[in-house]
N, C-alpha and C positions, 0 to 999 in steps of 0.2 A: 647625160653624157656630154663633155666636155669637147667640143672640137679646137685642137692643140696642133698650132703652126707654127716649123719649127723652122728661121733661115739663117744665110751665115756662120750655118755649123752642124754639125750633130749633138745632141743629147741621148743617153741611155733613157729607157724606158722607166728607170728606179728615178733619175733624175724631173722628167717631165711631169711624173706621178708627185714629187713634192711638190713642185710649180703650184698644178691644181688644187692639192691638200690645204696651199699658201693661201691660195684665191679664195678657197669657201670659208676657211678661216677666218681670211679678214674682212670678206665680205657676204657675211652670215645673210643678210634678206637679200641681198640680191642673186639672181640669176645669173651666171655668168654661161652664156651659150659656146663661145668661142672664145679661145687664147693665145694670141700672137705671139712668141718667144723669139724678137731679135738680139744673134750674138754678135759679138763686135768685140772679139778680143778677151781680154779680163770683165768684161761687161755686157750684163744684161741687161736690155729692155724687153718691158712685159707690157702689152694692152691686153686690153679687155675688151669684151662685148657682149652685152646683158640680155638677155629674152626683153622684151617690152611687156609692161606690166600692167597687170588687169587690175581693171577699175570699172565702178558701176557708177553710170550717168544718174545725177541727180535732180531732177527738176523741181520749181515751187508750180504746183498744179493746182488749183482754186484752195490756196492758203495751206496744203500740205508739201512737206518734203518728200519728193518719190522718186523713187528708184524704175517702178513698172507700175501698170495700173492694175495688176492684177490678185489686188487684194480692193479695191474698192467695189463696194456696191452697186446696184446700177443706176442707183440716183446720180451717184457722185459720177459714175461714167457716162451717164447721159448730161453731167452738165460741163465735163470735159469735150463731149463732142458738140455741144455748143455754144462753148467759151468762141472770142476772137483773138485770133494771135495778130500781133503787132509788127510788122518788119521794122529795122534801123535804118531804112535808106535813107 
């Protein structure tokens, strides 16, 4: 559900309902959570604002790419837990 904010005027319900149809439309992978509709006359401005978007943390852990450690064995998890991490200070 779409939250639609409407200032500088009124819109009909049929009207705010294209707005949103426009949004998904055009922007097919993204999220849009909310929608700013400023009128000003013969003119429309329109923002946006996207859900933040998920993502899974990657790390290189003793020469794998991993996501969780919970597919490795317990060799490999025992030598996770006694690897050293390095700070950049």
């Amino acid at each position: 559900m779409i939250k639609v904010n409407v200032t500088g005027g009124e819109l009909s319900k049929k009207e705010i309902d294209a707005y949103v149809a426009r949004a998904q439309e055009k922007y097919p992978n993204g999220e849009v959570n909310e929608m700013n509709i400023k009128l000003d006359g013969d003119y429309v401005d329109i923002s946006y604002r996207y859900c933040p978007p998920s993502f899974d943390r990657i790390r290189r852990i003793t020469g794998y790419l991993v996501g969780t450690l919970d597919r490795f064995n317990d060799a490999k998890y025992a030598e996770v837990q006694d690897r050293v991490k390095h700070s950049l200070a």
